[in-house]
C-alpha positions as a Markdown table, in Angstrom:
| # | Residue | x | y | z |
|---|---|---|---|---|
| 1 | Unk | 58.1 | 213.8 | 188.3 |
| 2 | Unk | 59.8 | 212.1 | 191.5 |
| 3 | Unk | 59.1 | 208.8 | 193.2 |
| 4 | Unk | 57.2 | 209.2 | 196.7 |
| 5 | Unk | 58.2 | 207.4 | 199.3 |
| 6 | Unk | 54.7 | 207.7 | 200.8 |
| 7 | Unk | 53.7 | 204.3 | 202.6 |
| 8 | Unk | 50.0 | 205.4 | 201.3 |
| 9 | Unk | 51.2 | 205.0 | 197.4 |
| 10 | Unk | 52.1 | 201.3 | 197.6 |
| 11 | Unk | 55.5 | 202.4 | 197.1 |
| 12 | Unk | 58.6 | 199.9 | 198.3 |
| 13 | Unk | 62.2 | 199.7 | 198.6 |
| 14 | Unk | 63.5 | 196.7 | 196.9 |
| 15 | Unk | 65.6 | 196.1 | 199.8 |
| 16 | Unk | 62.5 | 195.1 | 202.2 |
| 17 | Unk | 62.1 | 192.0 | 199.7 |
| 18 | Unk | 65.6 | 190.3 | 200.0 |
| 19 | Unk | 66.6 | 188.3 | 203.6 |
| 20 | Unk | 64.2 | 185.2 | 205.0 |
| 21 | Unk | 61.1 | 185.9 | 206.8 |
| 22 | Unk | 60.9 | 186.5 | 210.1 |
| 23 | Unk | 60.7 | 183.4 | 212.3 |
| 24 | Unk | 59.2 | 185.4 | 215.1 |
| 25 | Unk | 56.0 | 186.8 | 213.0 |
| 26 | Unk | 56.2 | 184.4 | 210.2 |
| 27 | Unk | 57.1 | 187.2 | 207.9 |
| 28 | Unk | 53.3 | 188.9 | 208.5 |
| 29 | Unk | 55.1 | 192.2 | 210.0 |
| 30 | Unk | 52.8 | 191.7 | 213.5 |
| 31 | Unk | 52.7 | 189.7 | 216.4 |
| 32 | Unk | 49.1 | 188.8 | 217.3 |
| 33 | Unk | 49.0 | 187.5 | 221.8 |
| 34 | Unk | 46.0 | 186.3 | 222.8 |
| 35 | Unk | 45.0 | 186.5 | 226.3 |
| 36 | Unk | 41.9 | 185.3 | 228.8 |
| 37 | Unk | 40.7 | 187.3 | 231.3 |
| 38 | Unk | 38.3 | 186.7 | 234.2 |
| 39 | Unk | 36.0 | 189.9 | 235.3 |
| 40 | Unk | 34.2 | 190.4 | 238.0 |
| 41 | Unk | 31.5 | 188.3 | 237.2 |
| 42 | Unk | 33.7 | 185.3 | 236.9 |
| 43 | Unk | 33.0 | 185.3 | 233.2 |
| 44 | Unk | 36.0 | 185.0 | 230.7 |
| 45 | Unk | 37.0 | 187.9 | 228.5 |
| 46 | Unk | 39.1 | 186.6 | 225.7 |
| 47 | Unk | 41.2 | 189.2 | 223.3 |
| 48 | Unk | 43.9 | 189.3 | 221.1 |
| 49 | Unk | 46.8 | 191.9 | 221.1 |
| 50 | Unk | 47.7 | 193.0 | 217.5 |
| 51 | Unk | 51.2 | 194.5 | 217.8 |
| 52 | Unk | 54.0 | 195.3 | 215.2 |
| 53 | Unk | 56.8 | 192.7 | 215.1 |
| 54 | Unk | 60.1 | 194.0 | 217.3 |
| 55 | Unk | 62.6 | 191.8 | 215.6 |
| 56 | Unk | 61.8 | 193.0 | 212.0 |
| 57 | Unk | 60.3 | 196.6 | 212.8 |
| 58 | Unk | 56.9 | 195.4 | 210.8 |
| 59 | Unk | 58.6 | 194.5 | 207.7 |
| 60 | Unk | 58.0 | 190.5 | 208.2 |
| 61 | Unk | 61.6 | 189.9 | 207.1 |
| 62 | Unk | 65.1 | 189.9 | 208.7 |
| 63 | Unk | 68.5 | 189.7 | 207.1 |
| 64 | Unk | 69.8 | 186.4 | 205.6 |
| 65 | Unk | 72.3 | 184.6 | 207.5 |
């Protein structure tokens, strides 16, 4: 039988765990922006952005150096 490589399976590469976490997401994988915004009823809309981390692709760590 091989190993998947699936994401679903809970599968990993070993590699993802080495390096320091990311000091952009705080090694979480995501950035999270929250913004305000004022509709036409002058009432503020507030909402956060959920978005995957550029600097580490998503994996919440970057290379040690």
């Amino acid at each position: 039988m091989s190993a998947s490589t699936d994401d679903r399976t809970g599968v990993f590469n070993l590699r993802d765990l080495g390096g320091a976490p990311c000091p952009d997401c705080h090694g979480t994988g995501e950035l999270r922006i929250d913004s305000e915004n004022i509709n036409e009823h002058f009432e503020v809309e507030k909402q956060t952005v959920i978005t995957q981390c550029a600097r580490c692709a998503g994996t919440g760590r970057v290379a040690a150096g």
